[in-house]
C-alpha positions in Angstrom: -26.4 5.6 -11.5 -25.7 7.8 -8.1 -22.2 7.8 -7.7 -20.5 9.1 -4.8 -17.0 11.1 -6.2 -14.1 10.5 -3.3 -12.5 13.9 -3.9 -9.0 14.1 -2.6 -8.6 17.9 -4.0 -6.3 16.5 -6.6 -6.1 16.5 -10.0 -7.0 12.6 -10.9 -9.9 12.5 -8.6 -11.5 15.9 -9.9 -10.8 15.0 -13.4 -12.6 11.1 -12.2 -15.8 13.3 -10.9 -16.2 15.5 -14.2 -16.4 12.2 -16.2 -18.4 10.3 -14.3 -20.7 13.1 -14.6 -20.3 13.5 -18.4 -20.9 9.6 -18.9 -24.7 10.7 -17.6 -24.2 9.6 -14.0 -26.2 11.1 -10.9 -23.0 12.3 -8.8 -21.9 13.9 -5.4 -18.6 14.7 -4.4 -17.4 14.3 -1.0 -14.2 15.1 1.0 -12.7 12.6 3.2 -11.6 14.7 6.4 -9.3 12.3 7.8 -6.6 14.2 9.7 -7.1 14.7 13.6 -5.8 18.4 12.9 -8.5 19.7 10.2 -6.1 23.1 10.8 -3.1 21.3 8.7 -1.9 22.8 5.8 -0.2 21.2 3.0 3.6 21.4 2.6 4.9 21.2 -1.1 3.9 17.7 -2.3 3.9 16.4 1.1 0.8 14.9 2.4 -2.6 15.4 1.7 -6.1 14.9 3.5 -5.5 18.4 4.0 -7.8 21.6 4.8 -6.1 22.9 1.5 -6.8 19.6 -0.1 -10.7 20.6 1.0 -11.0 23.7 -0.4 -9.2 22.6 -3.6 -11.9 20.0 -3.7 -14.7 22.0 -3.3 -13.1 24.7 -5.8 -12.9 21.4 -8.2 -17.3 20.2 -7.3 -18.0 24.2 -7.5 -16.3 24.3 -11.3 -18.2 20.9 -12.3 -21.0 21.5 -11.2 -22.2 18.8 -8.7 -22.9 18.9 -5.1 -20.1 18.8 -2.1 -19.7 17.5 1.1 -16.8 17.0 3.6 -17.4 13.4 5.9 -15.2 13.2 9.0 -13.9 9.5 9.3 -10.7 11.0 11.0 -12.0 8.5 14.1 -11.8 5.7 12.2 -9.1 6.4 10.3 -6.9 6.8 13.3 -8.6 3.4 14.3 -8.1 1.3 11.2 -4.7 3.2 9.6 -2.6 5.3 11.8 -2.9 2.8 15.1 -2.0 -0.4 12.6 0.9 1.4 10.9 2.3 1.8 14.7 1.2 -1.9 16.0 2.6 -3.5 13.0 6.1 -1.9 13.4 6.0 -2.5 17.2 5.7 -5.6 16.0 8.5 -5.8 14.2 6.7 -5.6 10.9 6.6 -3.2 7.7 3.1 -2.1 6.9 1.8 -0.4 4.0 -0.7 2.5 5.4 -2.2 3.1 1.4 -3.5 -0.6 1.5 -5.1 -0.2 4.7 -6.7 3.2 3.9 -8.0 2.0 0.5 -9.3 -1.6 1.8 -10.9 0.0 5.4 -11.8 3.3 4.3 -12.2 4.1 1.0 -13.8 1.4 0.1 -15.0 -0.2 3.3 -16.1 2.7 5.3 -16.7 5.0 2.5 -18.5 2.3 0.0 -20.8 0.9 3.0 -22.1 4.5 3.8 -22.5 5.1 0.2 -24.8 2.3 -0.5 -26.8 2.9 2.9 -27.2 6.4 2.0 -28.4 4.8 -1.8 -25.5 5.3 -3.9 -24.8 3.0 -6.7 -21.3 3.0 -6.5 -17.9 5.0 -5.7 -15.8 6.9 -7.8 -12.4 7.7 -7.0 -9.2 8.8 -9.3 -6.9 5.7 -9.3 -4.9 4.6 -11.8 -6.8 1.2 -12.6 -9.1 -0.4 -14.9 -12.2 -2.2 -14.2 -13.3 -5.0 -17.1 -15.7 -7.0 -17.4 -14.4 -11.4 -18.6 -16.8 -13.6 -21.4 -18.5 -15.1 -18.5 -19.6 -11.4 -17.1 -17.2 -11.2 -14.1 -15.3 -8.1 -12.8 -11.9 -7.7 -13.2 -9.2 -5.5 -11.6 -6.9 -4.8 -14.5 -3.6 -2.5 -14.4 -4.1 1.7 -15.8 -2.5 1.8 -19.1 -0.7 4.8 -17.6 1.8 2.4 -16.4 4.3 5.1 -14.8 0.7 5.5 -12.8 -0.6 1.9 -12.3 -2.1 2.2 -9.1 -3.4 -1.8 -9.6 -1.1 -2.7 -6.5 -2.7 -1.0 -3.7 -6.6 -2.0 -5.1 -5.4 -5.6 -5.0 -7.3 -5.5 -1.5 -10.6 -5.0 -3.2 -13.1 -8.4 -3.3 -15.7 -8.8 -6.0 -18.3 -7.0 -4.0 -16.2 -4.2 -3.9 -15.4 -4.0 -7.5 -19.3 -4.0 -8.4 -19.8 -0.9 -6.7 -16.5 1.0 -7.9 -15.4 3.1 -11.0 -12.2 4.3 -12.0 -12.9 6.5 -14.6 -9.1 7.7 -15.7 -7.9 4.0 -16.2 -7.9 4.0 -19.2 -6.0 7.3 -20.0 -2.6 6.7 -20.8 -0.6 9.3 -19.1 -0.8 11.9 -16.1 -0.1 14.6 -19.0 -3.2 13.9 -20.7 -5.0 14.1 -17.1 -3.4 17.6 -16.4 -4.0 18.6 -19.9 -7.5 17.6 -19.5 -8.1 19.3 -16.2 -6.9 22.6 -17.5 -9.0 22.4 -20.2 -12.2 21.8 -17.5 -10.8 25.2 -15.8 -9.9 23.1 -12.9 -7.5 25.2 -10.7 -6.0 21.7 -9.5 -4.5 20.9 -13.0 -1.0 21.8 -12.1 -1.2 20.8 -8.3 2.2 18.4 -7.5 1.3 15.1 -6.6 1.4 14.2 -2.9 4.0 11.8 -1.8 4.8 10.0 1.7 2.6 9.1 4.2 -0.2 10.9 4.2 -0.2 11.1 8.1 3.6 11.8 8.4 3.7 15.1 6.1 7.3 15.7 7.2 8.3 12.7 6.2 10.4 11.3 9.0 9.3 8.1 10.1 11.3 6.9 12.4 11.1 10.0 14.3 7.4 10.1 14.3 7.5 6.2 15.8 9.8 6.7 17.9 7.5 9.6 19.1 4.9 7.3 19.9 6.9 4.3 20.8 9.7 5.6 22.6 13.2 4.6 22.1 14.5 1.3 23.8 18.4 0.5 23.5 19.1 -2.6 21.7 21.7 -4.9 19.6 22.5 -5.0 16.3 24.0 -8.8 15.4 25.3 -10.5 12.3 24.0 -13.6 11.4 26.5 -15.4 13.1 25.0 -13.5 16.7 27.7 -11.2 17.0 26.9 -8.0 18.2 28.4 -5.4 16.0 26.5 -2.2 17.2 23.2 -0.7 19.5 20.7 0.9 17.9 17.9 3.3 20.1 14.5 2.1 18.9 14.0 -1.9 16.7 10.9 -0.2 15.1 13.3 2.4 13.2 14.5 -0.4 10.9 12.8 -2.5 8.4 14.3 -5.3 6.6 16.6 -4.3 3.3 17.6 -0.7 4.9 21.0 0.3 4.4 21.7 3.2 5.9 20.7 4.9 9.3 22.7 1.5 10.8 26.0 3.6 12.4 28.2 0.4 13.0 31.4 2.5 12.7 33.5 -0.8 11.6 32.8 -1.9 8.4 32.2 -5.5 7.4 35.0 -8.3 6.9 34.6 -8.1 3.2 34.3 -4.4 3.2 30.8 -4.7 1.3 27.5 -2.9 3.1 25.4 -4.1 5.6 21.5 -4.5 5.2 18.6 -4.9 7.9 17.9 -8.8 7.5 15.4 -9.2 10.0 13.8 -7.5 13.1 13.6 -9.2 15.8 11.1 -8.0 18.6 11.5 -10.7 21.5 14.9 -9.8 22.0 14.6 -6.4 20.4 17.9 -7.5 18.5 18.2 -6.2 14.4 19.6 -8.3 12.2 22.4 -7.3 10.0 24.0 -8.9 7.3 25.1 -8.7 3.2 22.9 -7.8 -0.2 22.7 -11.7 -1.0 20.9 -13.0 2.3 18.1 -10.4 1.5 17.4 -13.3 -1.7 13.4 -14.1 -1.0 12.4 -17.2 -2.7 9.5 -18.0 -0.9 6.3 -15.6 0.8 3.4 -16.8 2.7 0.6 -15.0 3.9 -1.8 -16.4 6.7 -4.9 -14.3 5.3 -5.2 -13.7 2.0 -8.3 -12.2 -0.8 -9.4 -13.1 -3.9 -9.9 -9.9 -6.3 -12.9 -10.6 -8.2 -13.1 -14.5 -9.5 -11.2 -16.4 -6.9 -8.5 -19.0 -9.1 -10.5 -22.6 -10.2 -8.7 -25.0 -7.9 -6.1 -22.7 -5.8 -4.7 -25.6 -3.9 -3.1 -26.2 -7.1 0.3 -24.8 -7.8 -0.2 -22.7 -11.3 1.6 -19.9 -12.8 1.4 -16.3 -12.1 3.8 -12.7 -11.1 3.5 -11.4 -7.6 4.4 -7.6 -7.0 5.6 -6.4 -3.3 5.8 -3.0 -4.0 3.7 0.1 -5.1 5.4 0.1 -8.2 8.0 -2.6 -8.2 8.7 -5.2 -10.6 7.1 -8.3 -11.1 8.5 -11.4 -10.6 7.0 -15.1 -12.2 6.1 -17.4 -9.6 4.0 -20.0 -8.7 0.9 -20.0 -6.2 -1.2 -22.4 -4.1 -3.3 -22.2 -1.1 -1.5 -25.1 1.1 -2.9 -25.6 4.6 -5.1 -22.3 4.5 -2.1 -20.1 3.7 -1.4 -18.4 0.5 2.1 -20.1 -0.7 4.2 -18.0 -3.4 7.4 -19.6 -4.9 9.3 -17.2 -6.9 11.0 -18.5 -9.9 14.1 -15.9 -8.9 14.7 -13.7 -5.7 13.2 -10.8 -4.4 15.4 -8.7 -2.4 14.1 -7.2 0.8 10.9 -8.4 1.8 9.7 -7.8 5.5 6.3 -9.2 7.0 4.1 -7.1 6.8 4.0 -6.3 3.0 1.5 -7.0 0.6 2.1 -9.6 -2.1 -0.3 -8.7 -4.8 -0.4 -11.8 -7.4 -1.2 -10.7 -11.3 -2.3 -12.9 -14.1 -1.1 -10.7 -17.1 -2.8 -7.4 -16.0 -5.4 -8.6 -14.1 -4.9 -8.6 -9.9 -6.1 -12.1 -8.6 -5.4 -11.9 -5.3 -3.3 -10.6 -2.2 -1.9 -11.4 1.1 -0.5 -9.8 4.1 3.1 -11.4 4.2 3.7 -13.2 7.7 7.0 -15.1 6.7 9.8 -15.5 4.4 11.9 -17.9 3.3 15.5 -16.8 1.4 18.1 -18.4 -0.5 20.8 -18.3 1.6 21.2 -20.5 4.0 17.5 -21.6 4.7 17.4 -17.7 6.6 14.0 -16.9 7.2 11.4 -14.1 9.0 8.2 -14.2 10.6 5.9 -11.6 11.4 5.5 -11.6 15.4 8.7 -13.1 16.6 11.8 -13.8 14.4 14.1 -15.2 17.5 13.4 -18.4 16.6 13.6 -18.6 12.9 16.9 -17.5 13.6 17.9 -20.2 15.7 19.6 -22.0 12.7 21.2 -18.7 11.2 22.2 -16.4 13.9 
């Protein structure tokens, strides 16, 4: 096959290109250029998308042995990633930029000029495993690196998708074995630190950089009863669960913390309150995909584990598409889940589905959250 190698210039996706070549594959490497400022330099483990993350690519292609090329989609990007990540916290909601980047670029954007340009497929370095059911279907299936499993933010991929990718380090059970590997290629990228935080925000300060871009608008921060308690300078510095950062000088009745309980961008009020009204029993999601085989009668409730976070915990739960929505019932709470995140829904290790969540419902006190306007949702609480 003709594969097209997504080269980050780290060490997964480098050691991803040298065995897709060894397996007898036809492949190219190619640099995503995706940062506005092709002048930035890498800090430590912060960011990547680099110019040092080019070169450290190409060094990678050079030692390999297969051609190299650097496609600027730094347009789109900004389109489809970096202007959603602000709009969905002016919004009041908590994005999650990886999910966008991997469903509209590196496997939307990426894959579609792939296959126009004749490629069979992409490969990238993920943590994820690709197999194949008795019936002959694809399946998304979790790394058995589990400290690595990347499975959560591929949960975006649709069976199309996942007959034109390859993950080639699935199925290797630790990063060790991947560094190990790499040195023994003579990849200079085999002891590179992993890159961490938004890719976009390198310095790691997000509320600074969106308060940059969205200025800083005075505000209230109330209890659930409506009292206010405190101002805060900017509603899209908080997301729902955050502790600290909230400055209220008098501590609470019971002398316990506060937590962000909702973010409300009508009245540009935040929403304070204790650990126990962050309990989530219920997420739905207006738009939701199905990862491969979609579930034999969804508008069923049946039995599965949903994941909100890169590498959180799974919780059992039961899911049904009621009314065009994806519904997911959690057999016990999750704690602090804003709109905006991505429920990804497992069936052992395989990822079935996910959905954008657009509103909550906890355990306390029927207090919920929706996704454009929580004002009134709070009607009954606050």
């Amino acid at each position: 096959m003709k594969v097209l190698a997504a080269m980050s210039g780290g060490v997964d996706s480098a050691v991803a290109a040298a065995r897709a070549v060894e397996a007898g594959h036809e492949v190219v490497g190619v640099h995503l250029a995706l940062s506005r400022m092709p002048g930035t330099l890498r800090t430590g483990s912060r960011g990547c998308c680099t110019i040092e993350d080019s070169m450290d690519a190409q060094r990678a292609a050079n030692v390999i042995g297969i051609p190299y090329y650097v496609w600027d989609f730094s347009e789109r990007f900004k389109l489809e990633v970096v202007d959603d990540f602000i709009n969905e916290y002016q919004a009041g909601r908590t994005p999650n930029p990886c999910m966008r980047c991997n469903e509209r670029i590196k496997f939307a954007a990426l894959l579609e000029k792939g296959l126009a340009l004749g490629f069979d497929a992409v490969c990238t370095g993920h943590y994820a495993s690709i197999l194949t059911d008795d019936e002959g279907n694809l399946e998304l299936h979790r790394s058995m690196a589990l400290a690595k499993d990347q499975s959560y933010v591929l949960g975006v991929l649709t069976m199309e998708q996942l007959q034109h990718s390859m993950f080639p380090i699935g199925h290797t059970a630790s990063k060790d074995l991947i560094r190990a590997e790499a040195a023994q290629r003579g990849l200079s990228v085999a002891a590179k630190p992993d890159s961490y935080d938004i890719c976009f925000i390198p310095e790691g300060d997000t509320q600074d950089w969106l308060a940059d871009r969205l200025g800083n608008t005075t505000g209230e921060i109330v209890d659930m009863q409506g009292n206010v308690l405190g101002e805060h300078k900017g509603a899209h510095g908080f997301t729902v669960g955050q502790r600290k950062g909230l400055q209220l000088g008098k501590p609470a009745a019971d002398g316990k913390p506060r937590y962000v309980l909702a973010v409300d961008v009508n009245t540009n009020k935040v929403v304070v309150g204790p650990q126990q009204a962050l309990a989530v029993v219920e997420l739905v999601g207006n738009k939701f995909t199905w990862c491969g085989k979609a579930q034999e009668n969804p508008e069923e409730f049946f039995a599965a584990h949903v994941q909100v976070r890169a590498h959180g915990e799974q919780v059992a739960c039961q899911v049904a598409i009621v009314d065009g929505k994806m519904v997911i019932r959690c057999d016990e709470p999750i704690y602090g889940v804003a709109p905006g995140q991505t429920a990804v829904i497992y069936l052992g290790t395989r990822v079935l589905a996910q959905t954008t969540i657009d509103h909550t419902v906890s355990a306390v006190d029927s207090f919920s959250t929706a996704s454009a306007s929580i004002g009134s949702s709070l009607d009954g609480a606050v």
